[in-house]
C-alpha positions in Angstrom: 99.2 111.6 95.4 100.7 108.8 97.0 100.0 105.0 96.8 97.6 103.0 99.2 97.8 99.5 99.6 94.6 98.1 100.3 95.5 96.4 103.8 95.2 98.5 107.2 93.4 98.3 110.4 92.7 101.3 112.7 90.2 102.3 115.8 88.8 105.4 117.2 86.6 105.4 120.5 84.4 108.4 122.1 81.8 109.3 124.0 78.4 111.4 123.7 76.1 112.1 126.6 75.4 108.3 128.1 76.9 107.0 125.4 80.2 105.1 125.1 81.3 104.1 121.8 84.5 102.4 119.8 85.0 101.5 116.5 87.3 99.0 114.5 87.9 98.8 111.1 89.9 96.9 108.5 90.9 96.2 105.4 91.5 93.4 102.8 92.5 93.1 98.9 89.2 93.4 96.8 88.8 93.9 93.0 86.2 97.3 93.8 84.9 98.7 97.2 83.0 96.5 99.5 82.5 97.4 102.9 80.6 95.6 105.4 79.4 97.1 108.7 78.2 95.5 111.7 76.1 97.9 114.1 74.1 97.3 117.2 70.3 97.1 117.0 68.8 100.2 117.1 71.8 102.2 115.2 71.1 101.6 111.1 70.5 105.4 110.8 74.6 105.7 111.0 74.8 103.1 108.2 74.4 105.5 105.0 76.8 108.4 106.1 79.3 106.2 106.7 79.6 104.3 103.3 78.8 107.6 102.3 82.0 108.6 104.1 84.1 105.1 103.0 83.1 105.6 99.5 85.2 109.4 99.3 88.0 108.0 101.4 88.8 104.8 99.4 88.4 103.6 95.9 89.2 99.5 96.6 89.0 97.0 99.0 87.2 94.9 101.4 86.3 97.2 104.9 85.2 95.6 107.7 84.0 98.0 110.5 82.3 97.1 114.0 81.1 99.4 115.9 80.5 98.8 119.9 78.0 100.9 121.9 77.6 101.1 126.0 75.5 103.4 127.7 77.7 102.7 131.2 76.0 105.4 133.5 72.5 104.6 132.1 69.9 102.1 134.9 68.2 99.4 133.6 64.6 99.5 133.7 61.7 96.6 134.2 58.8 96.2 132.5 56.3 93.9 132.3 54.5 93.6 129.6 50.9 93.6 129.9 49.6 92.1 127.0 51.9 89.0 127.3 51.1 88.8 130.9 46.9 89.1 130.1 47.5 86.6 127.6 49.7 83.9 130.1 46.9 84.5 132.4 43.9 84.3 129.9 45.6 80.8 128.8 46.1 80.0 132.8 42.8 80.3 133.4 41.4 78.4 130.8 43.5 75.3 131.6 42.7 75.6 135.6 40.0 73.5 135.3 41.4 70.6 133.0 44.8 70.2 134.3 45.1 69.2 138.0 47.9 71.2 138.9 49.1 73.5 142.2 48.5 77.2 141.4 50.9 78.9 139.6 53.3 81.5 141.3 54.2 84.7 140.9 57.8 83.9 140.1 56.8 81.4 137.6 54.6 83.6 135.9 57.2 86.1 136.0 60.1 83.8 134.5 58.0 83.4 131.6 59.5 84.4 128.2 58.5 88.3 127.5 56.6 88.7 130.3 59.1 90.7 132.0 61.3 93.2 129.9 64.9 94.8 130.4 64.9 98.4 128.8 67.1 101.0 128.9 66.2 104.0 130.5 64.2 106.4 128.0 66.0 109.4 126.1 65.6 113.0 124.6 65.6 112.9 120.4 68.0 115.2 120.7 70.5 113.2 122.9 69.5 110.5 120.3 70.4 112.6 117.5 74.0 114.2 119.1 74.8 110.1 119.4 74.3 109.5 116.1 76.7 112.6 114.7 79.5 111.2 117.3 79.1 107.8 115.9 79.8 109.2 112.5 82.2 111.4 113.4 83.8 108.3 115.2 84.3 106.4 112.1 85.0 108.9 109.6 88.5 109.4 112.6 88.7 105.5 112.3 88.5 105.8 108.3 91.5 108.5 108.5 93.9 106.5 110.5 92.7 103.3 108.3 93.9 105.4 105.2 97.0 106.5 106.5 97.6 103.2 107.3 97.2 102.1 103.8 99.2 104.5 102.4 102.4 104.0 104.5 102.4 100.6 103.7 101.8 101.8 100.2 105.0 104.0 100.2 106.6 101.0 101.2 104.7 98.6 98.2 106.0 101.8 95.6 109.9 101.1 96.8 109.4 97.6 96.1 107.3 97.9 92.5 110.5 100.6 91.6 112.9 97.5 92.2 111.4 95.2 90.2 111.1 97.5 87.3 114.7 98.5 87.6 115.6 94.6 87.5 113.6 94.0 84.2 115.3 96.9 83.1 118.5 95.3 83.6 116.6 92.1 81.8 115.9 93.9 79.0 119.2 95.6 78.7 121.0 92.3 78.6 118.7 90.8 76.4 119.8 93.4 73.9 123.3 93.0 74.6 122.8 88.9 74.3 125.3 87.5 71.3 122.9 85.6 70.4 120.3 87.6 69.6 122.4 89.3 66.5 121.3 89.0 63.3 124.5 88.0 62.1 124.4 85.2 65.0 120.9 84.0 63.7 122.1 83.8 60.3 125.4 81.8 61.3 123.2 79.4 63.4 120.7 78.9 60.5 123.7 78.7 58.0 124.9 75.8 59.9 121.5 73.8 60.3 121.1 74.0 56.3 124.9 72.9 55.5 123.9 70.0 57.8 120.8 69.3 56.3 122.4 68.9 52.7 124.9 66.8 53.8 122.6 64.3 54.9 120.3 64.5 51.8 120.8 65.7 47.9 117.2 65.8 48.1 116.7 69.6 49.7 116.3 72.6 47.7 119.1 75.2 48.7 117.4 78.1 48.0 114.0 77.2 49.1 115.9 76.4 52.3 117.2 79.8 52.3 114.3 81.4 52.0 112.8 79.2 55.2 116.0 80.2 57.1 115.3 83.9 56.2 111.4 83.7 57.5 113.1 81.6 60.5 115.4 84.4 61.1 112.5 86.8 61.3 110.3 85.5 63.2 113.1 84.6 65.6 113.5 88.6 66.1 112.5 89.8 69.4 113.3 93.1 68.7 109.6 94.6 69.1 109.1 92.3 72.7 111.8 94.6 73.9 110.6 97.7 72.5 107.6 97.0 74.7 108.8 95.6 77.3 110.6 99.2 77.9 107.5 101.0 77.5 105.4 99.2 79.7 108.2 99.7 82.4 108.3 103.5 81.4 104.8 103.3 82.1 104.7 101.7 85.0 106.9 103.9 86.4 105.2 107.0 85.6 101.9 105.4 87.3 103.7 105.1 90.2 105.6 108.7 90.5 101.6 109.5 90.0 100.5 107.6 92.7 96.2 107.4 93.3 94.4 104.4 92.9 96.3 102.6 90.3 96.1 99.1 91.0 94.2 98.4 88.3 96.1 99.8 85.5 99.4 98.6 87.2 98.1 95.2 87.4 97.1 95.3 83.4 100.9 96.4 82.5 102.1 93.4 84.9 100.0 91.3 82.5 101.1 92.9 79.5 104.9 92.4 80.7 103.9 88.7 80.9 103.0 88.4 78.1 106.2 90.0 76.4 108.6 87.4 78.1 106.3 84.7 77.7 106.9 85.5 73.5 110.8 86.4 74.1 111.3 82.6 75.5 108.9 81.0 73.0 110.9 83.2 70.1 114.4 82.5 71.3 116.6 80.0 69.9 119.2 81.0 72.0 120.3 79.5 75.9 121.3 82.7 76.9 118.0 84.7 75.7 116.1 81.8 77.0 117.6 82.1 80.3 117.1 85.9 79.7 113.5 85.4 79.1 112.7 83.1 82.1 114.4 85.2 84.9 112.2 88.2 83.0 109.2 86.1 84.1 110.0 85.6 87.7 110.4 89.2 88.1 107.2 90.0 86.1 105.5 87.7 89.1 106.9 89.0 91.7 105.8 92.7 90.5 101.9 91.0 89.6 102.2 89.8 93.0 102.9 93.1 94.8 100.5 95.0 93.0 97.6 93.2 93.9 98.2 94.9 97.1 97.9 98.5 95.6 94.4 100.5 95.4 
């Protein structure tokens, strides 16, 4: 499977019987699926089938479709409404005799507020029906071209992700060439912190001082950080040959990678490992950053 970003946009537009219809959808970066329709009145029956319909098609994001609806060929028709005009006239005639007024007129009467009514002309179920079915089938074409949008630009997102992990590779792979991260270097580096220490006092304990350089030494180590830090990276990678909704799992390992160069620069006493350590962390960004973009 291939990898989706959650970003896209896409359109589809139709027709059935009277009707004339378009939709528009996008998409933004959400931690689950949330999509949000807007419908014209009178249209909530295509509501369920499609999230029905979004809900197999994508696994994350926030989907915002609208759909328009025209009935071009269709003629208006006016109505008046009886029981609002009984009730205008029922509340005229009781005020005729306390108000001194002129007569009202037709037009007036008319210009009042739901007297009069706008419809469209009436229609079959079944025409009813077939427009409902080419709605759907309208967005679920929408949906498709929103989806292929989201996974070109997540074939592009994959190139990217495969950079960074090939440049913490290269991170990682200098860390464990780095001088300075050799035992023997540790040791030499500790060696000379004690001899300075008893030259400035008779007062320290040589050996217990040894034994604090040893445990220094130790902890110093970031032998394991690198261990994982070339897991995680085999792991990321794998996710991504995989492709599928992976965002979440590839933004845990971005964490986890954070976390390992976080402890490499708090660990090293080394410039060089340090320096290692910090450009690990701007690359461990930049992949976080990229994969909050993924499904």
């Amino acid at each position: 499977m291939a990898l989706s970003s959650m970003t896209g946009f896409a359109r589809s537009h139709g027709t059935s019987g009277p009707y004339a219809f378009a939709w528009e959808i996008k998409s933004v970066n959400a931690k689950g699926l949330d999509v949000r329709l807007r419908l014209p009145p009178g249209w909530d029956a295509v509501e369920a089938p499609a999230r029905a319909r979004a809900a197999e098609v994508l696994s994350r994001g926030t989907v915002y479709a609208n759909l328009t609806v025209d009935r071009p060929g269709a003629q208006p028709v006016v109505r008046v409404n009886d029981a609002v005009l009984a009730a205008v006239l029922e509340t005229l005639k009781g005020l005729s005799g306390r108000v001194e007024a002129e007569p009202p007129r037709l037009d007036g009467i008319l210009g009042i507020k739901g007297v009069v009514e706008v419809v469209e002309a009436d229609e079959s179920e079944e025409v009813r029906r077939a427009a409902e079915a080419a709605l759907v089938a309208g967005f679920a074409t929408a949906l498709d071209g929103l989806a292929a949008m989201r996974r070109h630009e997540g074939e592009a997102l994959g190139r990217l992700l495969g950079q960074r992990l090939g440049e913490i590779s290269a991170l990682v792979a200098r860390a464990e060439a780095a001088p300075g991260r050799k035992a023997e270097a540790i040791r030499q580096r500790l060696a000379d912190q004690v001899a300075a220490l008893l030259e400035t006092s008779e007062r320290f304990d040589a050996d217990r001082l040894h034994q604090e350089a040893i445990l220094i030494a130790s902890k110093a180590d970031v032998r394991e950080e690198l261990d994982r830090l070339v897991a995680h990276v085999a792991q990321a990678k794998s996710l991504i040959a995989k492709g599928g909704a992976v965002g979440r799992r590839l933004d845990f390992l971005s964490q986890e990678l954070n976390r390992e160069a976080n402890t490499v620069c708090s660990k090293s006493n080394d410039l060089e490992l340090t320096n290692i350590g910090l450009e690990l962390k701007s690359v461990v960004e930049q992949f976080r950053e990229q994969v909050q973009n993924l499904e």
